[in-house]
N, C-alpha and C positions, 0 to 999 in steps of 0.2 A: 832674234826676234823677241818683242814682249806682248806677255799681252795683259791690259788695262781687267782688274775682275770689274766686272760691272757693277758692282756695290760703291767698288772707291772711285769709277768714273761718277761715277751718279753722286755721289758725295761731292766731287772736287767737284763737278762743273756746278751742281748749286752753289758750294762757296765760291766757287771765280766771279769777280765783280766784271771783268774785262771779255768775259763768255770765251775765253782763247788758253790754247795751251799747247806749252814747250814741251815736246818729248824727242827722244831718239828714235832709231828706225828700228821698224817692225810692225807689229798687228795690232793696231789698235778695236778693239771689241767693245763695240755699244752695243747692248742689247744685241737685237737679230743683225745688227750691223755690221762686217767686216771690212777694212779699209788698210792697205799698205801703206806705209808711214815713212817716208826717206828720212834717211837720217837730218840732223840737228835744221828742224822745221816747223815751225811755228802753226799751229792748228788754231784756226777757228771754231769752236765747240758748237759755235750755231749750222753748222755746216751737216753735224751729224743729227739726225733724230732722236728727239728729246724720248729718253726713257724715263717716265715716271714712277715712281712705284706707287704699287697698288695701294689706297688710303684705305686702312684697315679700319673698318668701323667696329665701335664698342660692342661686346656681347653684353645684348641687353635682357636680362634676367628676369623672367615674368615669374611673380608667384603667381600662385592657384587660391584663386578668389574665391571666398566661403561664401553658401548659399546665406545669406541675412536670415533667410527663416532657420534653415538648418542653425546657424550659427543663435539664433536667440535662444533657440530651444535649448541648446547645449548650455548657454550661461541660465536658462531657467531655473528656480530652486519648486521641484515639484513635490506636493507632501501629502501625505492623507489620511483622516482616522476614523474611527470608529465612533458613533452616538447611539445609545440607548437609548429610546421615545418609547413612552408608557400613551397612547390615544385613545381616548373614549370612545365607544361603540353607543352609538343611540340605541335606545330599546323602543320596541314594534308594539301596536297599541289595535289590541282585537274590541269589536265590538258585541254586544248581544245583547239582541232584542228581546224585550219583555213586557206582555200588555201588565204586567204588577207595575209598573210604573206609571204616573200619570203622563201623557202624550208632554213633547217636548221637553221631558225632562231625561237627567239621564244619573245616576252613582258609580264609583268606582270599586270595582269588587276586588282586583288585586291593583297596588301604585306598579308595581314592577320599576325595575333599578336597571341602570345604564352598565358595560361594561366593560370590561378593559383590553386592548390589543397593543401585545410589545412590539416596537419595531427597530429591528435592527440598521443603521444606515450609515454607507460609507461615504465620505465627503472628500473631494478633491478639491486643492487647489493649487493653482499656481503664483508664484510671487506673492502670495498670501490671498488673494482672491479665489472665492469659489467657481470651478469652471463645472463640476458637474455632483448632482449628488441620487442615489438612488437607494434603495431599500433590498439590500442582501436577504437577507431572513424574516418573516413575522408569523409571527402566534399569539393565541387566545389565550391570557392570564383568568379572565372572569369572562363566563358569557354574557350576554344582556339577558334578563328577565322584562318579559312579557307584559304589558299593560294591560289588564281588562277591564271595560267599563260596559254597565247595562244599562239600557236604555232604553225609550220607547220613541222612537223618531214619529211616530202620527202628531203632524202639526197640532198644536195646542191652541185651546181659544184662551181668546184676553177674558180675565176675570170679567164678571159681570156687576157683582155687589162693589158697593160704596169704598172706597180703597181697595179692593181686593186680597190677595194675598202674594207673600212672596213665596215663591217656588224652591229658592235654596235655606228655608226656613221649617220648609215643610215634607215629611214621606209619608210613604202608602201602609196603612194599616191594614184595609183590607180593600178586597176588588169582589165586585158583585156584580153579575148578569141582572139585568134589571129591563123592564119594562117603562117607556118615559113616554107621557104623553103631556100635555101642553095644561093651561089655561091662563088670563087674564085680568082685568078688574071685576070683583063680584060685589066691591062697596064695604066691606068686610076687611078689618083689620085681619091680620096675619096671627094662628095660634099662640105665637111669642108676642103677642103686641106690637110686630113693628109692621109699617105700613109696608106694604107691599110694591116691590120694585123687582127689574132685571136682576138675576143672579139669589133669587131666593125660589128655594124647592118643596115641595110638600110632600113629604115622608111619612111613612107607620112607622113610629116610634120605637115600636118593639128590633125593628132590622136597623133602622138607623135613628141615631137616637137626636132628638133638636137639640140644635148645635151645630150640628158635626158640620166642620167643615170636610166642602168633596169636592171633585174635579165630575165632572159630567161627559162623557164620552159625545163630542159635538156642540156643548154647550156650553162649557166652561167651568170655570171655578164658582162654585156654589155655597149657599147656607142651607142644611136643611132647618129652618124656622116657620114652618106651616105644614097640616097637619090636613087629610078630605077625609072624607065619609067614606068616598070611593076606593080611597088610598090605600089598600091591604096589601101586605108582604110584598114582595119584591115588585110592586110598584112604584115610583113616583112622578110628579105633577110640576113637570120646570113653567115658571113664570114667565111670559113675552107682554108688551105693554101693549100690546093690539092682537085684536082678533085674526086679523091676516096673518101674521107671523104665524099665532096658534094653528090655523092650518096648515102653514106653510110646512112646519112641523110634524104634524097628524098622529099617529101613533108607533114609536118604535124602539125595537131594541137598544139598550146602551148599556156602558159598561161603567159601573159610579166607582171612584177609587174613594175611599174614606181615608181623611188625611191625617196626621197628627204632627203638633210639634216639636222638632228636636229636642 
């Protein structure tokens, strides 16, 4: 008896063009097939069931696919340094009141100076662009100094005489409680010769001397250039161009700043 391995049966019957084959007797073995064979007998190979063999498919090899983000960040070139910044600190600006000033004006007693804050800062970037930057460290190199200015915020009256005066041309000499009452046309030039108009005052010469330019608590910027009978010490007499005003006026305390120029 023989018997056929079934690799070379499978081989021969694929190459046989005629699908037939000559053997002697004994076992022929196809696959799960068994078949006796009489001697010198011509076989038809289509007779037996076709073993194929199994079509081995490729092993197909998968890599492992990088995250795209993952994978930028690793080609990233990330870098980051250090900056030094010196910033200015504004300086704070106190005020203080003071009737020594004529109403709406104001001086500076100290400029006070701005002053300095170091700041430490780390900068990041990636691929050369900034992605973040923040402020590690800071401190006070200089502090600010303080602004004072004095002033007398009581709204101010517009000059009253002929051009009047300029206010940043002019400070306060002296300030005086005063008594002010009114009057109008009496047909009478004015002690100094000049005719009499709004924003001329009538003073005792001896407290304030003709001339003197004043600011009038209420009344404005003044001449003292006229001069009364009635007019003694810490009196004076503001001019209004009508009798109604003068009452409107009547009699009251004020406060005369005496001017002088810078």
């Amino acid at each position: 008896m023989y018997s056929l391995p079934i690799a070379t049966y499978t081989d021969f019957w694929r190459g046989t063009k005629n699908r037939s084959l000559y053997i002697g007797s004994g076992l022929l073995l196809a696959g799960t097939t068994v078949a006796y064979i009489p001697a010198n007998i011509n076989i038809n190979l289509d007779s037996f069931p076709q073993r194929i063999s199994p079509q081995v498919q490729p092993l197909e090899l998968k890599t492992e696919e990088k995250e795209p983000e993952l994978e930028t960040r690793r080609s990233s070139q990330i870098t980051s340094d250090i900056q030094i910044v010196d910033v200015e600190v504004p300086t704070s600006t106190e005020f203080i009141e003071s009737d020594q000033l004529v109403p709406g004006t104001s001086k500076v007693k100290e400029a006070g100076d701005k002053g300095i804050e170091r700041r430490i800062i780390k900068t990041t970037r990636v691929n050369g662009e900034i992605t973040s930057e923040r402020i590690t460290h800071q401190f006070m190199l200089e502090a600010p100094k303080k602004r004072v200015i004095i002033r007398n915020s009581q709204p101010a009256v517009e000059p009253k005489s002929q051009g009047g005066f300029d206010v940043n041309q002019l400070n306060v000499q002296k300030v005086i409680n005063m008594e002010a009452t009114a009057y109008t046309f009496t047909g009478y030039q004015t002690a100094t010769g000049v005719n009499p108009r709004e924003g001329i005052i009538a003073v005792d010469p001896r407290v304030i001397p003709l001339g003197s330019q004043v600011y009038v608590e209420g009344y404005g910027y003044a001449i003292a250039a006229d001069t009364g009978g009635l007019i003694k010490g810490n009196i004076i007499d503001v001019f209004f161009p009508n009798l109604q005003r003068c009452i409107n006026w009547g009699r009251r305390p004020a406060k005369v700043y005496i001017l002088n120029g810078k």
